[in-house]
C-alpha positions in Angstrom: 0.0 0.0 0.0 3.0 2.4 0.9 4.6 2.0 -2.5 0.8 2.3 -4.3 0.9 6.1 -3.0 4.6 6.3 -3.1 4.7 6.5 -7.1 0.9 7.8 -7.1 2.5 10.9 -5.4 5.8 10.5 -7.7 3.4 10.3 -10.7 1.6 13.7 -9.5 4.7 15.3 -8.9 6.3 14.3 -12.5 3.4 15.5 -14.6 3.5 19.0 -13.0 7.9 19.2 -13.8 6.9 18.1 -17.4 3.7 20.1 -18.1 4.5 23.1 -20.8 4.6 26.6 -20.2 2.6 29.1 -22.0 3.7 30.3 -25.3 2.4 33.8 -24.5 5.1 34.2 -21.6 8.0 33.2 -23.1 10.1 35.5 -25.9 7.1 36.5 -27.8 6.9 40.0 -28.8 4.9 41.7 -25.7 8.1 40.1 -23.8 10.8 41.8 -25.5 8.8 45.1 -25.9 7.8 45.5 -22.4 11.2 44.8 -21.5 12.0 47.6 -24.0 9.7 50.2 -22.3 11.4 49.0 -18.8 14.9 49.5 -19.9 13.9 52.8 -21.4 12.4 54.2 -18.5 15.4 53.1 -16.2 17.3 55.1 -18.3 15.6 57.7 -18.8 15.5 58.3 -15.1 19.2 58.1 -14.8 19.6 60.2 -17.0 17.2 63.2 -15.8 18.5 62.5 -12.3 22.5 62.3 -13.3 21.6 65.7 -15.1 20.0 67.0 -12.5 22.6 66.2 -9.8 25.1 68.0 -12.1 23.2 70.9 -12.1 22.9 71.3 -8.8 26.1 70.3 -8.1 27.2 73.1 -10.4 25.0 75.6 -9.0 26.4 74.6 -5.3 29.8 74.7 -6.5 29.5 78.5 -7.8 27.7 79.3 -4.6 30.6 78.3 -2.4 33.2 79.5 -5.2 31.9 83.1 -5.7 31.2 83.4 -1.4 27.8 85.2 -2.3 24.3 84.3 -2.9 22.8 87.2 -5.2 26.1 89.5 -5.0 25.6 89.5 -1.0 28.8 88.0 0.2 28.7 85.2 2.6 30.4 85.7 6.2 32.7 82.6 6.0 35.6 82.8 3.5 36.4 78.4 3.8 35.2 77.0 1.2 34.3 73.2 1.2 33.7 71.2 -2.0 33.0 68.6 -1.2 29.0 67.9 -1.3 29.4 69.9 -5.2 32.1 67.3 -6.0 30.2 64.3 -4.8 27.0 65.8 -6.8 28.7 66.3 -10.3 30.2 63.0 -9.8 27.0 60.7 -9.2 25.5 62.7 -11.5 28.6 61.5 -14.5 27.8 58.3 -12.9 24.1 57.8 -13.1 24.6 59.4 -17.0 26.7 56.9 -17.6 25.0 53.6 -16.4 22.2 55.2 -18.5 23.6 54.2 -21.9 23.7 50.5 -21.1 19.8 50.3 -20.5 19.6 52.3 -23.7 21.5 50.0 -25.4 19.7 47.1 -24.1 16.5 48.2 -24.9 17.3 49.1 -28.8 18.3 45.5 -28.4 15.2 43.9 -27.2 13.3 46.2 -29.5 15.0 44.3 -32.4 14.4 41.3 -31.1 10.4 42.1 -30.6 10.2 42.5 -34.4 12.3 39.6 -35.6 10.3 37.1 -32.9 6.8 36.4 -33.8 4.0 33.7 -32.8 1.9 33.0 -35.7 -0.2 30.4 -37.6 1.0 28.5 -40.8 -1.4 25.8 -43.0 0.2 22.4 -43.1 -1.1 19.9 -45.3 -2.1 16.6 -43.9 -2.7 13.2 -45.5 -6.1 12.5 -44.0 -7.7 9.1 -46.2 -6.0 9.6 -49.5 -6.2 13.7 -49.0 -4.2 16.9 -48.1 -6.1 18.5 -45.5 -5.1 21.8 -44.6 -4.9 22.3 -40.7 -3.7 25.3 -38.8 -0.4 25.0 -36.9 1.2 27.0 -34.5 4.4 28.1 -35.0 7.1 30.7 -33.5 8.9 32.0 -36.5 12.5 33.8 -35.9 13.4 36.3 -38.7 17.7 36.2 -39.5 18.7 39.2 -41.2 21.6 38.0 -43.2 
């Protein structure tokens, strides 16, 4: 009796490792685009927010350079650069590590258009005839 449920449970356990995946969730087009738009947006926001460190970064370093906000001179003649050279350099950073996600993402966009999930007429001998019957098929364009 032990072994009976032994391989029913193996049984159970085997048909779910060996069942098949949906075709809509794996590298079809709506995949590779909406991985597009993801890597796009990342980099897009690095790359507003690297600019916009800079800027600030600038605009904090000519502060502390010029010692006056508006042509009123500040009391304290030290200047400290630190927090403008820390800003201009994430933001050179984060501007950088943009163009990889850009890079990626003209990638995936290529790969949206050359993947596609279609249907193609097969013919079938069916009692001395060629039936024509619809097949699935995931077609992958080469440009040579």
């Amino acid at each position: 009796m032990k072994t009976i449920i032994f391989f029913l449970a193996l049984f159970v356990i085997v048909t779910n490792v060996f069942s098949q995946v949906p075709t809509s969730s794996i590298y079809s087009k709506d995949y590779y685009l909406k991985k597009n738009k993801n890597q796009k947006t990342i980099g897009w926001i690095l790359l507003g927010g690297g600019i916009g460190m800079i800027i600030i970064g600038g605009v904090t370093y000519k502060v502390q350079f010029t010692g006056s906000i508006g042509g009123v001179p500040l009391q304290d003649n030290h200047y400290n650069n630190t927090l403008p050279n820390i800003l201009i350099g994430t933001g050179l950073g984060a501007m950088a590590g943009s163009i990889p996600f850009f890079i990626s993402a003209h990638g995936n966009k290529k790969k949206a258009a050359l993947v596609a999930i279609s249907n193609q007429n097969i013919f079938l001998p069916q009692q001395n005839i060629l039936v024509l019957k619809m097949q699935p098929t995931l077609t992958l364009k080469i440009p040579l």
